[in-house]
N, C-alpha and C positions, 0 to 999 in steps of 0.2 A: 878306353872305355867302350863297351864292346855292347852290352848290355842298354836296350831302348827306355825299360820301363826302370834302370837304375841311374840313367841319364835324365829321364822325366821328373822325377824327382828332384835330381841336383837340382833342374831348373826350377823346379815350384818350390826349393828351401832358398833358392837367390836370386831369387828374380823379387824387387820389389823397388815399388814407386815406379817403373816404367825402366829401371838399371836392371841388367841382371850379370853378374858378377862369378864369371869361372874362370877366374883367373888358375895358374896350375892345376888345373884337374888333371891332367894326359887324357885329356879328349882323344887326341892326336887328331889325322885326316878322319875316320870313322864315326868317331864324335863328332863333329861339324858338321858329313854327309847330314846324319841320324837331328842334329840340332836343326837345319838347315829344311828341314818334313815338318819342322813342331808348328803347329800353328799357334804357339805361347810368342812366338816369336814377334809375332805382329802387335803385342801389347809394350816391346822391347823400344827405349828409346838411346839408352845408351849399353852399349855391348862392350863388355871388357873379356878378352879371351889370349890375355898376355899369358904365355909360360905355358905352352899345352902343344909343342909338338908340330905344329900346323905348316902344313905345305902349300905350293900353290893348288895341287891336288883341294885341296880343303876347301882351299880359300875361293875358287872354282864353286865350288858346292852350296857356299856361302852366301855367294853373290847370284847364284840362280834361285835363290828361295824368293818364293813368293810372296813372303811376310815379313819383310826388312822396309816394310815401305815410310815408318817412321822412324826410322834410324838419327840420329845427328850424331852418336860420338860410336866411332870406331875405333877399338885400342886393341892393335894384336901383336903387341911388342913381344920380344924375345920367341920368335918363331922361328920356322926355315923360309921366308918367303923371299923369292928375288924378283928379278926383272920381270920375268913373266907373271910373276905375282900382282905386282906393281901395276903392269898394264890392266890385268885383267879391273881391279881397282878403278882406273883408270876410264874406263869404257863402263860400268857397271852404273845403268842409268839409276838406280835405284838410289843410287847418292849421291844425287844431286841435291837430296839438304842435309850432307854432312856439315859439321858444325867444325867438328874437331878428329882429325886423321894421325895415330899416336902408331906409328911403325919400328919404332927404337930397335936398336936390336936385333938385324934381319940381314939382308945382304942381297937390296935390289941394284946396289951399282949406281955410278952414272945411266947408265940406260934405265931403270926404274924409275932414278929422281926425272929422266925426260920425259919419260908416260904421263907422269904426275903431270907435269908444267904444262902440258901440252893436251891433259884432260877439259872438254866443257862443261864437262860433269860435275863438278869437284869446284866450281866456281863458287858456292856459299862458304867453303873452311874460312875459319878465323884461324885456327888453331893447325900445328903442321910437326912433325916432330919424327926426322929424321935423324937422332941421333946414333952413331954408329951404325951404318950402310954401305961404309965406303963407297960414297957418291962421288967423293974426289971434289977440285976444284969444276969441272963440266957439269957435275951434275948441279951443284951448287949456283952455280951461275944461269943454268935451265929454272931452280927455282925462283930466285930471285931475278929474275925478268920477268916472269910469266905475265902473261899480260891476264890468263885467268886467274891469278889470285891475286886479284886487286883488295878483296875483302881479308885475308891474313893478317893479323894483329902477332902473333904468336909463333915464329919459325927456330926450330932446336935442326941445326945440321950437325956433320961434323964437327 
């Protein structure tokens, strides 16, 4: 999706209650740049953007917006995102009150699940869901140590 003012839209038909909900769109990376400028964004409390394409490029773009500041549930399952995705994530002070981090689907590696474990950011998740990433048994073992997510109730690994 290429188009600003047909992307503005999507977001005003599904964005409600503080969810806003694009899931398959094919955003891809350009959509995300273009979502990532909206200042609709800052009324967003839970961001689902599963099935759309998204690269670290994106996810980059994502994580510099200036209007993610109430964020708690990030869901960008079935994407291309990997390790360097993962750090970026990882580093991205802005969620620090994620709630719930739903990555399924993606291919950050053992080295992605260690950005994660080893984020201070990322200390509020309950919720964690790495399922198919091939993290292997290392990255696995990086999660479940982590001495930051002492609050996780909720872990999907491999």
């Amino acid at each position: 999706m290429n188009d600003f003012s047909d992307l503005e839209k999507l977001v005003e038909t599904n964005l409600n209650g503080g969810t806003l909900l694009l899931e398959n769109q094919n955003l891809g990376d350009g959509g995300i740049r273009n979502l990532s400028q909206m200042e609709k964004l800052s009324q967003v409390i839970h961001l689902e953007l599963g099935d759309n394409g998204i690269t670290n490029e994106g996810l980059t773009a994502l994580c510099a917006s200036p209007y993610l500041g109430r964020l708690k549930t990030l869901n960008i399952k079935s994407n291309k995102i990997t390790a360097e995705g993962a750090r970026t994530i990882a580093q991205c002070e802005k969620f620090s009150d994620l709630d719930q981090l739903v990555m399924k689907f993606n291919d950050i590696g053992a080295e992605g699940a260690c950005h994660l474990a080893a984020s201070t950011n990322l200390q509020k998740l309950r919720t964690l869901d790495l399922f198919r990433n091939h993290i292997g048994p290392e990255g696995a073992r990086a999660i479940k140590t982590s001495q930051n997510f002492k609050n996780l109730s909720r872990v999907r690994l491999d």
